[in-house]
C-alpha positions in Angstrom: 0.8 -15.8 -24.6 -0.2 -17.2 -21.2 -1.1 -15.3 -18.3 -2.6 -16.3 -14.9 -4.6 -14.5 -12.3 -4.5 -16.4 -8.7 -7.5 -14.9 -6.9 -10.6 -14.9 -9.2 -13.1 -12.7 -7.6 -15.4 -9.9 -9.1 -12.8 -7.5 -9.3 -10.3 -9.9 -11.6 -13.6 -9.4 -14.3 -12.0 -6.6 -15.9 -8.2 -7.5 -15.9 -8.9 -10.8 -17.3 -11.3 -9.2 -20.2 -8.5 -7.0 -21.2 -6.0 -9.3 -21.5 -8.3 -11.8 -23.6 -8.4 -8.7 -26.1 -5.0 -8.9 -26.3 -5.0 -12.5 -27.7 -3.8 -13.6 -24.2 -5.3 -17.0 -22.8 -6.0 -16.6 -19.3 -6.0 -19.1 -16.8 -7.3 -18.2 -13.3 -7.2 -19.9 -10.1 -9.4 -19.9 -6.6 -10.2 -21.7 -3.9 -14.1 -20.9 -4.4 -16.0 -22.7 -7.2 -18.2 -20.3 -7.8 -15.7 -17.7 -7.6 -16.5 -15.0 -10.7 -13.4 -14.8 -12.6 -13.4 -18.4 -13.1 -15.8 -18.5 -15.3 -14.5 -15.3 -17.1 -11.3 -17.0 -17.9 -10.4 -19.3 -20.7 -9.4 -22.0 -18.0 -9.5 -22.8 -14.5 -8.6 -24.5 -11.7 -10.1 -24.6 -8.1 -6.9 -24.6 -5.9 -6.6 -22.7 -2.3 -4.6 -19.5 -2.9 -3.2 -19.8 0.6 -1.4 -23.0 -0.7 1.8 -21.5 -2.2 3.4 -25.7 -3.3 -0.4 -25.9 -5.1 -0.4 -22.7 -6.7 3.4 -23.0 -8.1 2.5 -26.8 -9.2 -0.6 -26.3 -10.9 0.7 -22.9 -13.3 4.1 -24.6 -13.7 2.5 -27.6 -15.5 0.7 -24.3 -17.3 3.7 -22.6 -18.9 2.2 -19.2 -17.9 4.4 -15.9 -19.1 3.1 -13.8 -16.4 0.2 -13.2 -13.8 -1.9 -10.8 -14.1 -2.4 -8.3 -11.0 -5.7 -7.9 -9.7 -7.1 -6.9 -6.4 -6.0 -9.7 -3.8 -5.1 -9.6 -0.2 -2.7 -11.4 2.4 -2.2 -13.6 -0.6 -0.4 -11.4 -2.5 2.7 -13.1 -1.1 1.2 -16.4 -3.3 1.4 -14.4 -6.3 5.0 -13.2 -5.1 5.7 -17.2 -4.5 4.7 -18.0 -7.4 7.0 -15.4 -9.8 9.6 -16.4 -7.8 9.9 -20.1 -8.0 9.0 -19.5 -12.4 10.9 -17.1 -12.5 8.3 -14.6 -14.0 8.2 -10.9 -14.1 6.6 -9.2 -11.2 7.0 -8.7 -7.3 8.9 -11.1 -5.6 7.9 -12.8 -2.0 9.8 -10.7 0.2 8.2 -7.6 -1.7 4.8 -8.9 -1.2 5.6 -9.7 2.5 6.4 -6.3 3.0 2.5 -5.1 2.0 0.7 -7.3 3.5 2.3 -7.7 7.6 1.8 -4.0 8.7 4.2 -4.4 11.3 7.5 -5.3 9.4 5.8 -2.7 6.7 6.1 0.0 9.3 9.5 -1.3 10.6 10.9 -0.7 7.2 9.4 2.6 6.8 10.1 4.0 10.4 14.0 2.8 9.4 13.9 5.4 6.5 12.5 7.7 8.5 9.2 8.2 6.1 6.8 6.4 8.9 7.0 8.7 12.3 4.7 7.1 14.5 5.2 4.3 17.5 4.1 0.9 16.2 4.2 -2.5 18.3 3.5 -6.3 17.2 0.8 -8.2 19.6 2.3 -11.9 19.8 0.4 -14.0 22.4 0.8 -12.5 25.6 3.7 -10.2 24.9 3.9 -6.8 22.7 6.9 -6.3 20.7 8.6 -2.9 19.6 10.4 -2.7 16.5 13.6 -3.7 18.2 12.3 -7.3 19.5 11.5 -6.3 22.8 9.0 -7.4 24.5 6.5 -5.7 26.7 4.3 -7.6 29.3 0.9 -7.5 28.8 0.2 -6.5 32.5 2.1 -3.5 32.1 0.7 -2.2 28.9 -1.4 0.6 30.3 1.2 1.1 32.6 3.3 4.0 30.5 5.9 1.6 29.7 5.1 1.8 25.8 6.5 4.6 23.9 2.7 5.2 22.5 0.5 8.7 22.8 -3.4 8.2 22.6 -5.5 8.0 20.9 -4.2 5.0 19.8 -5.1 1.8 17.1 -5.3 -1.5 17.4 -5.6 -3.6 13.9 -5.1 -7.0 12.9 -1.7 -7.2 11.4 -2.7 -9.4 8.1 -5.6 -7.6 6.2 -8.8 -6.3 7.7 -11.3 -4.3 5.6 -11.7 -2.3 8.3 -13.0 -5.2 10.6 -11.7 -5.6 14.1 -10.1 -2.5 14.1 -10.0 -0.7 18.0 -9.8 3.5 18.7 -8.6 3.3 22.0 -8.5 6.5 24.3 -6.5 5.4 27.3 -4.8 2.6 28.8 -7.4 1.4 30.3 -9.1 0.6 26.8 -6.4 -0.9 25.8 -5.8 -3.9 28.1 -9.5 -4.3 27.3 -9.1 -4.5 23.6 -5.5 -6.9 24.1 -8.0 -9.2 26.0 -10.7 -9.3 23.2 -8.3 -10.2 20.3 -7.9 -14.1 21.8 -4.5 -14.5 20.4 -4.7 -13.1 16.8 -1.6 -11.3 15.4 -2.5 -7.6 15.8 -0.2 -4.3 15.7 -1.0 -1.2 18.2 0.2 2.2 16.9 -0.5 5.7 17.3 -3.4 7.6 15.6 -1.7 10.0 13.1 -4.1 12.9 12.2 -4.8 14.2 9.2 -6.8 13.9 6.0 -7.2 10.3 4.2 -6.5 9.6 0.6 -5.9 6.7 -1.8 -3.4 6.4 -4.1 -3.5 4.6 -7.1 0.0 3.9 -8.8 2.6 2.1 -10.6 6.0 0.9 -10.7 7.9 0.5 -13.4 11.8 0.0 -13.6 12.0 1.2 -10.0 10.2 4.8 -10.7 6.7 5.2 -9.1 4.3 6.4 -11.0 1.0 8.4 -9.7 -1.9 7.8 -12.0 -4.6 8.3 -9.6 -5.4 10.6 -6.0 -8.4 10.1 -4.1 -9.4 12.1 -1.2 -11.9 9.9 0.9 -15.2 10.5 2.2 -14.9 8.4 5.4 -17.6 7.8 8.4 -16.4 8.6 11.7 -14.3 6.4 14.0 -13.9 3.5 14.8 -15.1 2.1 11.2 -13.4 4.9 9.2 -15.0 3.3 6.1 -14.7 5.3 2.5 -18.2 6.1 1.1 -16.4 7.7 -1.3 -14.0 9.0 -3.3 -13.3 12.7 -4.9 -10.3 12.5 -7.6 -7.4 15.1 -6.7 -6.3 17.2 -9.7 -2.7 17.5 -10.3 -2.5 21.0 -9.8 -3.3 20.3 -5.7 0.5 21.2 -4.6 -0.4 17.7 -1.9 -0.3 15.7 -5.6 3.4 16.6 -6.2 4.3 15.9 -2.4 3.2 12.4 -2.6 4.3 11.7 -5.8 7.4 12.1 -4.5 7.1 10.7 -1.1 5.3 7.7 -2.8 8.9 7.4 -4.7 10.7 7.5 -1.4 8.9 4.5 -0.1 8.8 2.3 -3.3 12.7 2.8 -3.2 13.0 1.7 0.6 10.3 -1.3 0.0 12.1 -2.5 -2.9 9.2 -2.9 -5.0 9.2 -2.9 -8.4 7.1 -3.8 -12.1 3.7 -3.8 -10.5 0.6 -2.1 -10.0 0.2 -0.1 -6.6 -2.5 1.2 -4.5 -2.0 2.7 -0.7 -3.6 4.4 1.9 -2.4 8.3 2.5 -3.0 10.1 5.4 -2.8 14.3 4.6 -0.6 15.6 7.9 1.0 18.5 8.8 4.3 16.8 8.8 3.5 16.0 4.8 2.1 12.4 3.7 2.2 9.4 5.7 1.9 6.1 4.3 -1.0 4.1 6.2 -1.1 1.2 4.5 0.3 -0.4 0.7 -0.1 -3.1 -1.5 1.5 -3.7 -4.6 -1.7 -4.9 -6.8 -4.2 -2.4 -7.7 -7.0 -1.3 -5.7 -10.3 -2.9 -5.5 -13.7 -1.4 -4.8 -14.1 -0.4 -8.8 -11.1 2.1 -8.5 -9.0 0.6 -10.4 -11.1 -0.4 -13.0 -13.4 2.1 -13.3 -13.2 5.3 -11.0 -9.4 5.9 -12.2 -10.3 5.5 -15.6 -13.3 7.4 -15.8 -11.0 10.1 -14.3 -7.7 9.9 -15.7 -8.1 8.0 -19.3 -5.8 5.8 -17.7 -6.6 2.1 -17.6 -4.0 0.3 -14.6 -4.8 -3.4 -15.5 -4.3 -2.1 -19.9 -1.3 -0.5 -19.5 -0.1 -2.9 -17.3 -1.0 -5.9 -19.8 0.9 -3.6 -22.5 3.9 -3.7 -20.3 4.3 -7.5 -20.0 3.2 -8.0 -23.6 6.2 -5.5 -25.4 4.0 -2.9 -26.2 4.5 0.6 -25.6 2.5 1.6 -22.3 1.7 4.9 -20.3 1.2 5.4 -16.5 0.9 9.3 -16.7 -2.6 11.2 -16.8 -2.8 13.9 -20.0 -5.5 15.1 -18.1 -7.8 14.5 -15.0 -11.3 15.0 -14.5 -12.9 16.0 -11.4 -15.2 13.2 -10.3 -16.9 11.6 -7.3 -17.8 7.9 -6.9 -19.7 7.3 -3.7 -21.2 4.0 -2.2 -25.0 4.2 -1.2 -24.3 4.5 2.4 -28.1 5.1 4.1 -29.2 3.3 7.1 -32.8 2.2 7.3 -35.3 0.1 5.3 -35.4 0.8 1.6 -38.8 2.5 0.7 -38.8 4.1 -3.1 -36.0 4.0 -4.7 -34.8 6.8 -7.7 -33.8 5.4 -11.5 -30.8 6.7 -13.1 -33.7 9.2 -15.3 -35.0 10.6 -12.0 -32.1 11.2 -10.3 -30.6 13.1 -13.8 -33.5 15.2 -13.3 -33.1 16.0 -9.7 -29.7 17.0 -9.7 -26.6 19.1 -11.7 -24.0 16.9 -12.0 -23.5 14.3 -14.8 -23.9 11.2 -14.0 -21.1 9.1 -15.3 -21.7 5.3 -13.8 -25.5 4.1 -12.1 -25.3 1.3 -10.6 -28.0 0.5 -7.8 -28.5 -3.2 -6.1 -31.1 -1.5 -3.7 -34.7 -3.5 -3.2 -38.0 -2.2 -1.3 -37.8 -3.3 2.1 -34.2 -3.8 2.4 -32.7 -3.5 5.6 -29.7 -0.6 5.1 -27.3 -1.0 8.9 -24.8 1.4 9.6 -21.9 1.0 7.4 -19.2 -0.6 9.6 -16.4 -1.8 7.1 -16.2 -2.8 3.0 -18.1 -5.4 3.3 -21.1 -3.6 4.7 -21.5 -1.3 2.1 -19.9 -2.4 -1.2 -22.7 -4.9 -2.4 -25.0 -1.7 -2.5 -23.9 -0.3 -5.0 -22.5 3.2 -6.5 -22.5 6.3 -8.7 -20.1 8.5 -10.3 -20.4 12.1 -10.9 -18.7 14.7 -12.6 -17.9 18.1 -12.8 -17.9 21.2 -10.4 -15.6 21.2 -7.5 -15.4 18.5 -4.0 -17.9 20.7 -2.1 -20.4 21.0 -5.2 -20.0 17.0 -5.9 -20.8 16.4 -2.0 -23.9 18.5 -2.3 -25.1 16.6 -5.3 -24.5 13.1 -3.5 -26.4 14.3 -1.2 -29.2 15.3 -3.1 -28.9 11.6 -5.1 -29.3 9.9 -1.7 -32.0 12.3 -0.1 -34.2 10.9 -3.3 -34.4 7.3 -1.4 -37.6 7.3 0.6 -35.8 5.3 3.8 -38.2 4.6 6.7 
């Protein structure tokens, strides 16, 4: 069999490794070169994923069976393009196009009533309500939008956290409206509560909850994860958004695909932040929900397309916390994975540390700012007795 991964960066590594031990020839495409995966795969070619006609061409001349699902963003709606038009298994387009615009996202959810929160589109010098009506500009720290502060504004196609405003007042908002020059941005209301992830599938229409992540966030306006504690199943929250994860899946329409989203804890029950249907990126999915879970996504999912049997469902899960080495400063000494399983309680499950003397650490601002640092797992203990530990890892880094 033939499989295809469109968007070959670090994170496809893993997916495309376990589908070559399945006898499965991959072949994976990117607009980068030196993108990682390419070289991973059995073959490649060098195509811009943006370019749905160029995708299509170029793995209809390949025969593929299926694509492989790996972490990708707005272009998830190339993947969707590209089952589509071959008629593979998969999302579609329009399922893809609901992940990745947050607006018509929300629009869908707020219709089902599982999204209770005031959202608007930003389109050139007007703001848009769910309804297509448009708002002047002028007027939109006037009161005339249906919005309580705090507020957010976000770009409406990805982000990674980047260009993300907290605004307090109207005031700050006509100043944030004036900084985006014309990009696509939504506005909605800050819901409070605590942030998870949810790592997922769907399968025949039924939502399945492998993994759940409380985060370990900085404060606003970044709101970056420097890590992750795994939820157990016992948690009475795990059963609500299991089932409110089902609700949405059903009012997206998505189906046979892995899923990862962004789960805010309210008072009110979950609320879905944000959702994509590919798995989730920043060694979750193929290592963090594993370690915890004995659940590989990206295996089971392979086992799926391939006619083998498969399972989604955790026989157990292990309490674990993977955390991102989020110091500020310049790198003086830095611990080895024997030191710091001296200085501390918890086993360490993963160490992996791209730290050097005299790096510069800034304050962690979005993904990008942190990721390349590297990470560690540990296990055992409770959330508050992981934290402590963390905090003992990163207290042995002399920073100065």
């Amino acid at each position: 069999m033939k499989a295809a991964v469109i968007g070959a960066g670090d994170e496809s590594i893993h997916t495309i490794k376990k589908a070559q031990e399945y006898g499965i020839e991959v072949i994976a495409l990117d607009g980068n070169p030196k993108a990682a995966g390419l070289e991973a795969a059995d073959k490649f070619q060098v195509v811009d994923i943006s370019d749905e006609k160029a995708v299509i061409n170029a793995l209809g001349k390949e025969k593929a069976d299926f694509v492989l699902t790996a972490p990708i963003g707005r272009f998830l709606t190339t993947v969707g393009a590209v089952n589509d038009a071959l008629h593979l298994p998969g999302i579609s387009r329009e399922m893809a196009a609901l992940c990745t615009d947050k607006f018509e996202f929300h629009k869908k959810l707020y219709k089902e009533g599982l999204r209770k929160c005031h959202c608007y589109k930003i389109k050139r010098d007007k703001i848009i309500d769910g309804s297509g009506n448009a708002i002047s500009m002028e007027n939109a720290g006037s009161g005339k939008l249906s919005l309580s502060f705090p507020a957010i504004l976000k770009p409406e196609y990805g982000s990674g956290s980047r260009g993300i405003y907290m605004l307090s007042d109207g005031k700050q908002l006509k100043e944030a409206l004036l900084a985006t020059s014309g990009e696509a941005y939504v506005l909605e209301e800050c819901v409070c509560g605590e942030e998870y992830g949810v790592d997922g599938a769907v399968v025949e229409g039924i939502f399945y909850l492998i993994l759940l992540r409380r985060k370990k966030i900085t404060p606003p306006p970044a709101r970056q994860a420097v890590g992750y504690f795994s939820a157990l199943p016992e948690d009475s929250f795990f059963g609500e958004v299991r089932d409110y994860m089902n609700a949405v899946v059903r009012s997206l329409g998505l189906d046979e695909c892995l899923l990862h989203a962004d789960i805010m804890k309210t008072d009110q029950g979950p609320f879905a932040i944000e959702l994509s249907a590919r798995p989730s990126g920043h060694y979750l999915h193929n290592l963090f929900a594993p370690l915890c879970t004995g659940v590989d996504p990206a295996e089971e999912y392979i086992r799926r397309r391939i006619g083998l049997s498969f399972n989604f469902i955790p026989q157990r899960t292990r309490s674990m916390l993977i955390h991102y080495f989020d110091m500020q400063g310049k790198v003086g000494k830095a611990p080895d994975e024997k030191q710091v399983e001296q200085a501390i309680d918890a086993r360490i499950e993963v160490w992996e540390c791209h730290l050097e003397y005299g790096e510069q650490l800034r304050a962690v601002s979005d993904g990008h700012s942190v990721m390349g640092r590297g990470y560690f797992v540990l296990s055992g203990g409770n959330e508050e007795w992981l934290d402590g530990q963390a905090e003992k890892v990163k207290k042995l880094f002399h920073m100065y």
